[in-house]
Steps between C-alpha positions, in 0.01 A plus 500: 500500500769739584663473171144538310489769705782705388485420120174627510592813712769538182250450226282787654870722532584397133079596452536840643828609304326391154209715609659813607615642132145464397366709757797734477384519126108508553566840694728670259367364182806429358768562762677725250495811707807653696537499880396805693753822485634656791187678529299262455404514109477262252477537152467855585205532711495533877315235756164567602295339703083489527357738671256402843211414349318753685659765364332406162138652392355537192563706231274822478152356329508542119894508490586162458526340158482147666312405853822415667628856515643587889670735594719592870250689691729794539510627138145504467405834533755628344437224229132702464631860532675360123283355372203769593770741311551283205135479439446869524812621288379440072867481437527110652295426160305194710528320783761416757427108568643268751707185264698376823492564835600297795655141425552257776827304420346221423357634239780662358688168503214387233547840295871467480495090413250530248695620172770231428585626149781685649748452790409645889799747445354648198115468677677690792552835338086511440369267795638512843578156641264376788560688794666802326226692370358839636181374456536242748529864743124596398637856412553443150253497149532437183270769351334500165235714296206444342446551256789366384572678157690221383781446761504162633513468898798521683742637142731772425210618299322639779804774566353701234153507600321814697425260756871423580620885403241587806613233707883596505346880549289428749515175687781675757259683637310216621792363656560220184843495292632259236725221611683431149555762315668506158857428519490405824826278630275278698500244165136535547240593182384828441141495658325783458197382610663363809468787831535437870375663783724678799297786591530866428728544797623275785287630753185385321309193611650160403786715300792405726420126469494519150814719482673233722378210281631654158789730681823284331260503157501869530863598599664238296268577161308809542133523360444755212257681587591411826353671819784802609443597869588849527901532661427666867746678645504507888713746689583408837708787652710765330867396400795703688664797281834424443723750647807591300804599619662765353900436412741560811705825314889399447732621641820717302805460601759768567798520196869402664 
């Protein structure tokens, strides 16, 4: 019994080890992504976790373009302040819509495995890996218009449309700026349609949290537009004048 015992204690060791590059695989599709950075990126995008579920509420009614849109409680009424402008301003030529809001990592993990046709390094610079999307945060949309005009969802397209032209005009004042810009050195696709919430300042409700969530984002790869907290310049007390001495007068000496 003892030695049944152990070769089937091996079996289950020689089971386990079989088993563990399959999972390894299952979670990153393809396992052809790069270790975390130093600060914590990979493939160019920082890790984010999912937010406490009861920080998430619906979308404002009527927003949504699907019945899954959520949103962090915090940004909401800013989130309406926007959208109440966009509605009221002709220029925005239609109307602001909700494509992606909040996205549990779970889910992500099914957005970022499903397109096989290319490798998960070239998926990355589009699609943020499971656990390394701002979405997962609840302070980040995808916005698009409708009507439409023409310009698929979430494409370069959309840059040149009122609706995004009033967006990077606007959306700062509603405490929203645009993670990846054009050009940006994060290795990360332009996304125009792409904003995330931080507040109009830090001492606003909820803003701190989200500043402290996205704060390496934001220092390492700045958002344009990006939200620019006026520099304050606090005096404490009065610097000393420097006093100056005046040169000691030299001497002449007598001629021998």
């Amino acid at each position: 019994m003892p030695t049944a015992l152990a070769a089937f204690c091996r079996l289950l060791g020689l089971l386990s080890l079989i088993a563990m590059p399959v999972v390894a695989q299952a979670q990153t599709c393809d396992g052809a992504l790069p270790p975390p950075g130093p600060d914590g990126r990979v493939a160019g995008h920082f890790p984010y976790g999912d937010a406490p579920p009861g920080d998430i509420v619906p979308a404002p009614a009527g927003f949504e373009l699907k019945p899954y849109c959520r949103v962090h409680r915090a940004m909401i009424a800013d989130l309406q302040r926007l959208l109440a402008a966009a509605k009221a301003d002709p220029a925005v030529g239609g109307t602001l819509r909700g494509l992606s809001c909040h996205r549990e990592v779970a889910r992500q993990r099914n957005i970022f495995c499903r397109d096989h046709s290319v490798s998960a390094a070239e998926r990355a610079i589009s699609v943020a890996p499971a656990g390394h999307s701002e979405h997962a945060t609840g302070y980040a949309i995808d916005f698009a218009v409708r009507p439409a005009h023409g310009c698929p969802d979430a494409e370069a397209c959309m840059a040149a449309s009122p609706a995004a032209r009033w967006l990077i005009a606007n959306a700062p004042r509603f405490g929203f700026e645009m993670s990846f810009p054009a050009g940006n050195k994060q290795r990360v696709k332009w996304e125009p349609w792409h904003w995330r919430w931080v507040g109009t300042s830090p001492s606003e409700p909820g803003a701190a949290q989200a500043r402290a969530i996205f704060a390496k984002a934001r220092a390492q790869f700045p958002a344009d537009p990006g939200i620019r907290d006026p520099l304050k310049v606090v005096v404490t007390a009065q610097p000393p004048v420097p006093v100056v001495q005046p040169p000691a007068p030299v001497k002449k000496g007598k001629r021998r």
